[in-house]
C-alpha positions as CSV (number, residue, x, y, z in Angstrom):
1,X,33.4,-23.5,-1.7
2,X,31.9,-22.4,1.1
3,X,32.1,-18.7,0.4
4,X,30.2,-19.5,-2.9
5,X,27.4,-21.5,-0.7
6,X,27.1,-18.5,1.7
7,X,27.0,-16.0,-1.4
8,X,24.0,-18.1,-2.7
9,X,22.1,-18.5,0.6
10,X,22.0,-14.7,0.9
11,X,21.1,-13.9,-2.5
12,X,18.5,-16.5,-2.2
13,X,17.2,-14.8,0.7
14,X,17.4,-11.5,-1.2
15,X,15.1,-13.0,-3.7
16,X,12.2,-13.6,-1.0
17,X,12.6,-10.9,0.9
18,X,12.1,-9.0,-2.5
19,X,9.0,-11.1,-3.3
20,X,7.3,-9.7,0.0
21,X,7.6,-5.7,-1.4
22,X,9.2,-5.0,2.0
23,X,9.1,-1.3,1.7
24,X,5.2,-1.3,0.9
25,X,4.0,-3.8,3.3
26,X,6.6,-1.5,6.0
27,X,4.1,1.9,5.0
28,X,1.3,-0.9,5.4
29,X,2.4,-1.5,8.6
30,X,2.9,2.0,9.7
31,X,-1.0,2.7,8.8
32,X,-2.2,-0.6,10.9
33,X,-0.3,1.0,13.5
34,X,-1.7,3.7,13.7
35,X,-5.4,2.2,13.6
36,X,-4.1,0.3,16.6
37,X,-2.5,3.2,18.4
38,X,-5.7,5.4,17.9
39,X,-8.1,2.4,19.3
40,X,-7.0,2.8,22.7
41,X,-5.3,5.6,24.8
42,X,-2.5,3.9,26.1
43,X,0.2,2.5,24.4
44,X,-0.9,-0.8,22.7
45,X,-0.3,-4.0,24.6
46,X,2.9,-6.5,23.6
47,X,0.9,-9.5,23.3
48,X,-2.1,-8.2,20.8
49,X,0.6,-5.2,19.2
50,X,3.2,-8.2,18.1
51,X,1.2,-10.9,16.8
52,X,-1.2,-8.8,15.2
53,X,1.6,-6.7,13.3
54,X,3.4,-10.1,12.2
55,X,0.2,-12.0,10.9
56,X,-1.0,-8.7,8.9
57,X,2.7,-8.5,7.9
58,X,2.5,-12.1,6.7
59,X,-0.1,-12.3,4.9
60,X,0.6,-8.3,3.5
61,X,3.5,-10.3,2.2
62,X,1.7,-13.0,0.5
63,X,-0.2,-11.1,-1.7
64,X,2.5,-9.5,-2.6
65,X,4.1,-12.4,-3.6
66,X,1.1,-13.7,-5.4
67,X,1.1,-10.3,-7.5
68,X,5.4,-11.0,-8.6
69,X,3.9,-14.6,-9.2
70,X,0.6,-13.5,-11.3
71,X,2.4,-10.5,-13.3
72,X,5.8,-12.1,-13.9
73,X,4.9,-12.0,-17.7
74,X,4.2,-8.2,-17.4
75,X,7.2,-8.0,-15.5
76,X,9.0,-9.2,-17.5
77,X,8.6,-6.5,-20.2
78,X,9.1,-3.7,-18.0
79,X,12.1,-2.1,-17.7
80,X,11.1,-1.7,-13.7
81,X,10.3,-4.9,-12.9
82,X,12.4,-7.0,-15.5
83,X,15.0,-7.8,-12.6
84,X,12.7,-9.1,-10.6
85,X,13.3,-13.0,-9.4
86,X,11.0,-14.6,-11.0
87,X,11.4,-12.7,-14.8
88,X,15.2,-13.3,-14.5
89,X,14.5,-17.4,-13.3
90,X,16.1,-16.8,-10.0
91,X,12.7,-18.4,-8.7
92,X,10.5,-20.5,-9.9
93,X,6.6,-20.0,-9.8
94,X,6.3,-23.4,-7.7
95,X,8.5,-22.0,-4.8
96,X,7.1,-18.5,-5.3
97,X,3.4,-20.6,-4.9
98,X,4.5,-22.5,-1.8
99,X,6.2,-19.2,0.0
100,X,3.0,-17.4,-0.7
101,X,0.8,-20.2,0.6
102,X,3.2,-21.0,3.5
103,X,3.6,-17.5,4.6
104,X,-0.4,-16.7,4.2
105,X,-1.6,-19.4,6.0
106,X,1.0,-18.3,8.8
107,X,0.1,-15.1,9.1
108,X,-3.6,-16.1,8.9
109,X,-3.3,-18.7,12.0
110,X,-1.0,-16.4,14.4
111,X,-4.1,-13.3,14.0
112,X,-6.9,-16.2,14.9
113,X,-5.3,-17.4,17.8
114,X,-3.5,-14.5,19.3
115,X,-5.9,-11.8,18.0
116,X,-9.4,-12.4,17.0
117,X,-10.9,-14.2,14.4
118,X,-12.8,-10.4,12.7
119,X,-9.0,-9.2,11.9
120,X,-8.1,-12.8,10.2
121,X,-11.0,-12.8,8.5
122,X,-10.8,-9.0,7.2
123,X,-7.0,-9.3,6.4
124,X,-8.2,-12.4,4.6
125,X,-10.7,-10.3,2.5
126,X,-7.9,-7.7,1.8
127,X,-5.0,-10.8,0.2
128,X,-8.0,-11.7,-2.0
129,X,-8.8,-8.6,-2.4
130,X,-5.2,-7.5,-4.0
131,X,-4.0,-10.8,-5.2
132,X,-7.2,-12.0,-6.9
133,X,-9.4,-9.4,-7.5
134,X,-6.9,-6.7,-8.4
135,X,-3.9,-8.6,-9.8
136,X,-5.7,-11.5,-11.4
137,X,-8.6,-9.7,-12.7
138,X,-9.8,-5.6,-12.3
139,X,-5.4,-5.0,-13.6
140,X,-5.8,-6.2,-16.9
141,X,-10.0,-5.7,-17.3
142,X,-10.5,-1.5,-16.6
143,X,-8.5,1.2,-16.4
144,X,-9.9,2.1,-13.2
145,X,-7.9,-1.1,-11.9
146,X,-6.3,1.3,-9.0
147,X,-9.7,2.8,-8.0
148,X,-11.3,-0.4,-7.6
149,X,-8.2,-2.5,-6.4
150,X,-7.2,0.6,-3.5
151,X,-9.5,-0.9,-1.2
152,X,-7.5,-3.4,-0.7
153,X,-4.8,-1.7,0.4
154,X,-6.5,0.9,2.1
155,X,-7.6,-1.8,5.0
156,X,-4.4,-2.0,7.0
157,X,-6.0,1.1,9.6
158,X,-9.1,-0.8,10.0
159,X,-7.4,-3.9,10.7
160,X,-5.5,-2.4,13.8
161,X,-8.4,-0.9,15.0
162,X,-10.0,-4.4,14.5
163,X,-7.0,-6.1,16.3
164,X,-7.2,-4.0,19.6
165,X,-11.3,-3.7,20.1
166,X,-12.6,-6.9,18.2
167,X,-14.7,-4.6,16.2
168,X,-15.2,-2.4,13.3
169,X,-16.1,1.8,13.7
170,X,-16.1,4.9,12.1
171,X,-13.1,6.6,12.6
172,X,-10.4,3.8,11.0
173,X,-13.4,3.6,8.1
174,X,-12.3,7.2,7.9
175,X,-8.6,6.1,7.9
176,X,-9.4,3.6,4.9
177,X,-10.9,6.4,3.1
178,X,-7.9,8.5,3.4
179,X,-5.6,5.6,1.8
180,X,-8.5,4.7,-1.1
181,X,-8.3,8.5,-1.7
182,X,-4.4,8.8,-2.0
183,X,-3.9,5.8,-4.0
184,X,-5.1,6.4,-7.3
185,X,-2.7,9.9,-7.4
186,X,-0.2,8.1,-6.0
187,X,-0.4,5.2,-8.8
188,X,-1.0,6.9,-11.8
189,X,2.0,9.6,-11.3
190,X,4.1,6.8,-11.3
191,X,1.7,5.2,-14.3
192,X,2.4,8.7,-16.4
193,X,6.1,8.4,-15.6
194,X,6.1,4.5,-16.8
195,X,3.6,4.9,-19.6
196,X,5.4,3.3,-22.6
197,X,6.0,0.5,-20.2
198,X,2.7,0.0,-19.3
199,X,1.6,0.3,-23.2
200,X,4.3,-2.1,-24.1
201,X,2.5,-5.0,-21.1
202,X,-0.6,-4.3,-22.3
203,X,-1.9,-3.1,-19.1
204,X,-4.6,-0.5,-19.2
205,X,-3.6,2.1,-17.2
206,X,-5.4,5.2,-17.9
207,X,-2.2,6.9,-19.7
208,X,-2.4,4.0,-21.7
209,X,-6.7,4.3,-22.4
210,X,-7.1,7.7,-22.0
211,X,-4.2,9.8,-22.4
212,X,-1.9,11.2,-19.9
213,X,-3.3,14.5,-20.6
214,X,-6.6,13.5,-19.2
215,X,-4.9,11.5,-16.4
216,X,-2.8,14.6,-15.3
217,X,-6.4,15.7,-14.7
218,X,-7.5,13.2,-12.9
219,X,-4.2,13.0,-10.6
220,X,-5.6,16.7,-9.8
221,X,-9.1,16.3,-9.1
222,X,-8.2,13.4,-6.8
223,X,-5.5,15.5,-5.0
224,X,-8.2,18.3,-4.6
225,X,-10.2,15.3,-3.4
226,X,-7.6,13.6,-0.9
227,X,-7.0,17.5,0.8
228,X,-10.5,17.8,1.7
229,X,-10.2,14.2,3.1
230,X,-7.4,14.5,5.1
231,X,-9.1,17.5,7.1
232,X,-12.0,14.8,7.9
233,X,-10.2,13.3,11.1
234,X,-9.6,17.2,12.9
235,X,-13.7,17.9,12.0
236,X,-15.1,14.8,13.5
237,X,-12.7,15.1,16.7
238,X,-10.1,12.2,15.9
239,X,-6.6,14.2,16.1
240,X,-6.1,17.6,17.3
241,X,-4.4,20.7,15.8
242,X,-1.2,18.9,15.7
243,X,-2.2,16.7,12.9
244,X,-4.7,19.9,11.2
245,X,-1.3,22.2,10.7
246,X,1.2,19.2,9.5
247,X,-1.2,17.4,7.6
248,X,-1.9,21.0,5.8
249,X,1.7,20.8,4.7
250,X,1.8,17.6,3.4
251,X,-1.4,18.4,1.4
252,X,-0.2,21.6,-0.1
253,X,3.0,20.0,-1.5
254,X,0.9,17.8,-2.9
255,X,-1.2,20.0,-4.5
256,X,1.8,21.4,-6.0
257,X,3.5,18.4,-7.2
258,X,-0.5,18.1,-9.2
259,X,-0.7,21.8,-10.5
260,X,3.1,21.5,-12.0
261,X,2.5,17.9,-13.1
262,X,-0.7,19.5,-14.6
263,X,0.7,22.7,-16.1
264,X,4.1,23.4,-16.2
265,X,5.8,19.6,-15.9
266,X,9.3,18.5,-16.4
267,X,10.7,15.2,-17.6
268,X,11.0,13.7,-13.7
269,X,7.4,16.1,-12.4
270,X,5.6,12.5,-12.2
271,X,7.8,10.4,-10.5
272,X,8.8,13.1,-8.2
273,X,5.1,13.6,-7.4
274,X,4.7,9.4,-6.6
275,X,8.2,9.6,-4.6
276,X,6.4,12.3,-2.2
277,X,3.4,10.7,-2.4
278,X,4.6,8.1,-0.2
279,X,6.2,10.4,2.3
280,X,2.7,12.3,2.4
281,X,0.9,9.1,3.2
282,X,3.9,8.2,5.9
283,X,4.0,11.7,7.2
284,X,0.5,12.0,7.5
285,X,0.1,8.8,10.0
286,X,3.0,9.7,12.4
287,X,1.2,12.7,12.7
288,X,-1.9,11.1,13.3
289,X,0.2,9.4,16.2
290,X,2.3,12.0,17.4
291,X,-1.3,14.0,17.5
292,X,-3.0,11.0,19.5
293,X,-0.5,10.8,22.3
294,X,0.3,14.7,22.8
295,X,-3.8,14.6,23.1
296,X,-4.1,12.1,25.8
C-alpha cells in the first residue's frame, strides 16, 4: 500500500514538473544567464544570480503552465501533446490554475524583493505576454502567431541584464533580437514536420494558411536573416573572435538544415532542422559566455 502511495506521489510530481516545460524554461534560463553574465565583468554575485534565476524560472514556469492549461483542447488532438496531463485527466484545470497562480506570484515576489522591481515588472510583461497574448489570443488569430508571440520569449537576456544593473541597454536588446530572430525558423520546422496536426487543431500555422512550400521559404529567408544577426554582437564590440568563429558554425549548419529543408528534403529534414535549432540557440550563448570571460 505504501509502494502504491509513493508510485502516485512521484507520478504526480511528474505531472507538474511536465506542466513547467522544463527543458524550455532550462534554454530560457541559459539566455538570462548570459544577459547577467555579460552585465558585469566578474562573475555574477550569489545573492542577485540565485533569486533572480529562481523568480524568472518561476514565473517562466507559469506561463508555461497557463499555455498546457489554455491549449489542452488542442492538445488533446495532437498526437504530440495528447499525453499531456491535463488531455489524459491526470490534472485538472483547477489545480493546473492554482499551480500557475501560486508559482507566478512566487516568482513575481522573490525578483521584487531580492532583485528590483524593473525585472519583476518586465518578467511580468513577458508571462502575459506568452500566456495571454500569444496562447490566448495571436495562436489561434494570425499565422504570424510565432513572429508576434517570439517577443515574449526572446526577453529572458534582457531580464538578466535587468537583474544585475537595474536597467535596460543596448546590447541585451541586441540579445532579444537574436532570440525574436531564431524563433520563427525554429517554430515552423517543427510546424512543417507537425502540419496535419496542426490542421487537424485548427491552429493556423503558416503550413496550415499558406502552404509548407511557402513556409520552407520563409524558414530560409529568416535563417539568412538570423546569420546576419548573429554577427551583430562581434560588430558593435560585445564578444570577441571567440564567439565570431563558433557562432559562424552554428549559423552555417543552419543554413544548411534551410537549403535541404528548402530543396532537396527528406521525410525527418524538418524536425532535424528544429532539433538543431535549439542546440544553435544553446551553443550560441555559451559562446557568448565562454567569449566574455576569455575577454576579461
Amino acid at each position: 500500500m505504501a509502494n502504491q502511495a509513493a508510485l502516485t506521489q512521484r507520478a504526480s510530481w511528474r505531472e507538474y514538473l511536465e506542466l513547467t516545460k522544463p527543458r524550455v524554461v532550462a534554454l530560457l534560463l541559459l539566455t538570462a544567464l548570459v544577459g547577467m553574465a555579460l552585465a558585469t565583468p566578474t562573475w555574477v554575485a550569489a545573492e542577485i544570480l540565485i533569486p533572480a534565476m529562481l523568480g524568472i524560472g518561476l514565473m517562466a514556469s507559469s506561463a508555461a503552465a497557463i499555455n498546457h492549461l489554455v491549449d489542452r483542447h488542442i492538445d488533446a488532438k495532437m498526437a504530440r501533446t495528447l499525453r499531456r496531463p491535463l488531455p489524459t485527466g491526470a490534472l485538472s484545470p483547477r489545480k493546473v490554475l492554482m499551480f500557475a497562480m501560486f508559482i507566478g506570484t512566487l516568482g513575481y515576489v522573490i525578483l521584487d524583493l531580492f532583485v528590483n522591481r524593473i525585472t519583476a515588472v518586465l518578467t511580468l510583461a513577458s508571462l502575459v505576454g506568452y500566456a495571454v497574448i500569444y496562447t490566448m489570443y495571436l495562436k489561434r488569430a494570425t499565422p504570424q502567431n510565432i513572429v508576434i508571440g517570439g517577443l515574449a520569449g526572446a526577453a529572458p537576456p534582457l531580464l538578466g541584464w535587468t537583474a544585475v544593473t537595474g536597467e535596460i541597454h543596448a546590447y541585451p536588446l541586441l540579445l532579444v533580437m537574436i532570440v525574436f530572430t531564431w524563433t520563427p525558423p525554429h517554430f515552423w520546422a517543427l510546424a512543417v514536420h507537425r502540419a496535419k496536426d496542426y490542421a487537424k487543431a485548427e491552429v493556423p500555422m503558416l503550413p496550415v494558411t499558406h502552404g509548407i512550400a511557402f513556409t520552407k521559404t520563409c524558414i530560409l529567408l529568416y535563417t539568412v536573416l538570423l546569420t546576419a544577426v548573429c554577427v551583430l554582437p562581434y560588430l558593435v564590440g560585445m564578444s570577441g573572435l571567440i564567439y565570431l568563429v563558433g557562432v559562424s558554425a552554428l549559423n552555417i549548419g543552419f543554413l544548411a538544415y534551410a537549403l535541404k529543408l528548402k530543396y532537396n528534403p527528406s521525410k525527418f529534414t524538418a524536425y532535424k532542422m528544429f532539433k538543431f535549432s535549439i542546440w544553435h540557440l544553446m551553443g550560441l550563448f555559451i559562446l557568448l559566455l565562454v567569449d566574455h570571460y576569455l575577454m576579461y
